[in-house]
N, C-alpha and C positions, 0 to 999 in steps of 0.2 A: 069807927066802931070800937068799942072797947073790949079789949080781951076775956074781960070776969064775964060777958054778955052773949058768949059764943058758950056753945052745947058741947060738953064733949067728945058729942059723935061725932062734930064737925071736923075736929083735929086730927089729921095725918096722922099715925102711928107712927113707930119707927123701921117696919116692913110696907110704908109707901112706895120711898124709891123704888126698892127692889122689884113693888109691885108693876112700876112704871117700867124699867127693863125690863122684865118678863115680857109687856104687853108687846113694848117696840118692837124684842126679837120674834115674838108669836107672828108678830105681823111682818116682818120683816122674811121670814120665811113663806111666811102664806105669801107674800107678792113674788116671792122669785123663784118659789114649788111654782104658783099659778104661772107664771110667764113660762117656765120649763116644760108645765104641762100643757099648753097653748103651744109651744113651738113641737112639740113630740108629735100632739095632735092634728096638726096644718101637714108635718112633715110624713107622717104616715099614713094617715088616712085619707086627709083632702086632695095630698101629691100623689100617692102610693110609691112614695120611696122606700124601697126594698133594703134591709138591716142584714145584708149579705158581706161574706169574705172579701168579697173582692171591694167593697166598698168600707173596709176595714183596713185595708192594705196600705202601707206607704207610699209615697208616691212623689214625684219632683216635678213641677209643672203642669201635671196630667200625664205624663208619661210612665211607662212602670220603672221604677228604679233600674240601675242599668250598675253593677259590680257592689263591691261592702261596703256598706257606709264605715268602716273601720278604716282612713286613711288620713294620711298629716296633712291639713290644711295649710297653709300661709298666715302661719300667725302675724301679720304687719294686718289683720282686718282687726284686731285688736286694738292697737297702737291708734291707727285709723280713728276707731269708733272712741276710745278714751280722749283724744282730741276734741274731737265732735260734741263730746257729752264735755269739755274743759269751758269751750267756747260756749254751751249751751248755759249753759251753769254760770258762765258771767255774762252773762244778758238777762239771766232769772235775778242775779244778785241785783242785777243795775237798779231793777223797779222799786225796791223798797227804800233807797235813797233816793230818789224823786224829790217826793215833799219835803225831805230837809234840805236838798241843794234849792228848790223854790222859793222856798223860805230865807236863804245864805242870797237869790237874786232877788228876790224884793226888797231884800235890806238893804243890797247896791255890794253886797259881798260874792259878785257872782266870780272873782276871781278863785276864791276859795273850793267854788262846788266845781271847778274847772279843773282844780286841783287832786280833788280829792279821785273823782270820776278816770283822770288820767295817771292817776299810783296806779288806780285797782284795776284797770286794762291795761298799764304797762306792766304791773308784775305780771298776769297773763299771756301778755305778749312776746316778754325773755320768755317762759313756758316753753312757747310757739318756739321762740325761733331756736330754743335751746334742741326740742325736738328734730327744726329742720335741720339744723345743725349735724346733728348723729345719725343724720339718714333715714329717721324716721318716715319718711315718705315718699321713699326710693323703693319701689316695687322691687326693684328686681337685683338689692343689695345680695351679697353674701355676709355670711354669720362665719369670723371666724373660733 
C-alpha cells in the first residue's frame, strides 16, 4: 500500500498512544471496580455477612488476641527468611542460563556449562556456610 494513498483521517495523531492508555486504564479499572463489586455483592447480600466491630477486629488464628502486640520478637526469623529468599533467588538465576549451558553441551563444551553453574552455587554456598558459621541458625544463640 502506498503511503501518498492513505487519507489522512486514517493516520494516528500524535495523542493515539495516549488515547490507548486511557482506554487500557479505563478498562482496567472497570475489571477490578467489577470484581470488587461482585465479591462485596456475594459477600453481603447473597452470604448476609454482617460489616460488624468484631468482624473488624484483630485477631491470631481465630482466637481474639491475647496481651500487646508491642513485644521483641526473635529477630533470627530474619536471618532465616534472608537465607530462604538467598537460596530462592539462586535457583531463579539458574533458569535463564539454561539455553546457553545447552548450547556450551551440544557443542561437546558441557565441561564449561558445569563450570560456570558450579562458581554461581559455590559462591552461594560460602554464603551458606559463612552464615552457618556465625550461628546464624542456632535458635537459641545468645547476642553478646
Amino acid at each position: 500500500m502506498d503511503p501518498a494513498s492513505v487519507p489522512p483521517s486514517a493516520v494516528p495523531g500524535p495523542d493515539a498512544a495516549w488515547l490507548s492508555v486511557a482506554a487500557v486504564l479505563g478498562l482496567a479499572v472497570l475489571v477490578v471496580g467489577g470484581a470488587l463489586l461482585t465479591v462485596r455483592i456475594i459477600t453481603r447480600v447473597v452470604d448476609g455477612i454482617e460489616d460488624g466491630a468484631a468482624r473488624r477486629s484483630a485477631y491470631e488464628c481465630g482466637e481474639p488476641p491475647v496481651g500487646s502486640a508491642w513485644f521483641r520478637f526473635n529477630n533470627r526469623f530474619i536471618t532465616i527468611a534472608l537465607t530462604f529468599l538467598v537460596m530462592d533467588v539462586e535457583l531463579a538465576l539458574l533458569w535463564p542460563i539454561l539455553p546457553r549451558c545447552l548450547d556450551w553441551v551440544g557443542r561437546g563444551d558441557g565441561g564449561m556449562a558445569f563450570i560456570e553453574i558450579a562458581a554461581f552455587a559455590g559462591a552461594l554456598a560460602v554464603g551458606l556456610a559463612w552464615v552457618a558459621r556465625r550461628g546464624g541458625f542456632r535458635w537459641d544463640r545468645r547476642v553478646e
